[in-house]
N, C-alpha and C positions, 0 to 999 in steps of 0.2 A: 097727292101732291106732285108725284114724281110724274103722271099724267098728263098734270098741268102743264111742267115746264115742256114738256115733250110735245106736244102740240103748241105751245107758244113759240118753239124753237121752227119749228117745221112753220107757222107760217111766218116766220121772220124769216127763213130760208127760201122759201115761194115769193114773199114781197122786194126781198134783194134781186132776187132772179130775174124777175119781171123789170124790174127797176134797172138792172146791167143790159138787159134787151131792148130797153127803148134807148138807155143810152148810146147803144153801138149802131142805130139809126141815123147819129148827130153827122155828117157830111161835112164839117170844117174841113177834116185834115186832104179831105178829094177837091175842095176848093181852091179858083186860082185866085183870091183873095187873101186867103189864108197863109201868116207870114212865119208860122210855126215859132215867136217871140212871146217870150213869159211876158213883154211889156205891151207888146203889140200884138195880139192875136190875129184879128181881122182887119182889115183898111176899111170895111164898110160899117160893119157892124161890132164894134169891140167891145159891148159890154154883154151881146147876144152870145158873142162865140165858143163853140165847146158848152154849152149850156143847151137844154131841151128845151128853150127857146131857139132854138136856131137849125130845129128838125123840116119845118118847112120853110125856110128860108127863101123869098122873093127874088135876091140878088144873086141865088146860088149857081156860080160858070165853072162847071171842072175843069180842071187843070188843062192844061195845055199841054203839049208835045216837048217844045221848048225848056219850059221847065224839069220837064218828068228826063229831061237827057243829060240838063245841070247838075240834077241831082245823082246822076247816075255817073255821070264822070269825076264826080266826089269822091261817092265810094270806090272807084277803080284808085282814085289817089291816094285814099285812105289805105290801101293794100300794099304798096308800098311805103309806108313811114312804117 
């Protein structure tokens, strides 16, 4: 019995694995669509987004420069509060 669970654990452990591997594929967060809002996630696709439907995504434009410098003078203000 104890067998059992031992190999039923082990492949519950292989099928999450696999399972967290395709997830970290999913490309929102590198998207310049992507609004990083629990209400609004994507402006195109918002009920795709952050979902493994939206691994190959048609509309998908990385980010831009612009944005990625926004973000970056955030955190420099965040350092000092």
């Amino acid at each position: 019995m104890m067998l059992m669970f031992l190999i039923s654990a082990l492949q519950a452990l292989k099928h999450g694995i696999t399972h967290l591997k395709r997830l970290h594929q999913v490309p929102c967060s590198k998207c310049d669509f992507f609004t990083n809002d629990y209400r609004l996630k994507c402006t195109v696709h918002p009920i795709k987004s952050c979902t493994e439907q939206a691994i190959n995504c048609v509309d998908f434009e990385p980010k831009t420069k612009a944005i990625n410098i926004k973000q970056r003078s955030w955190w420099k203000l965040r350092k000092f509060i």
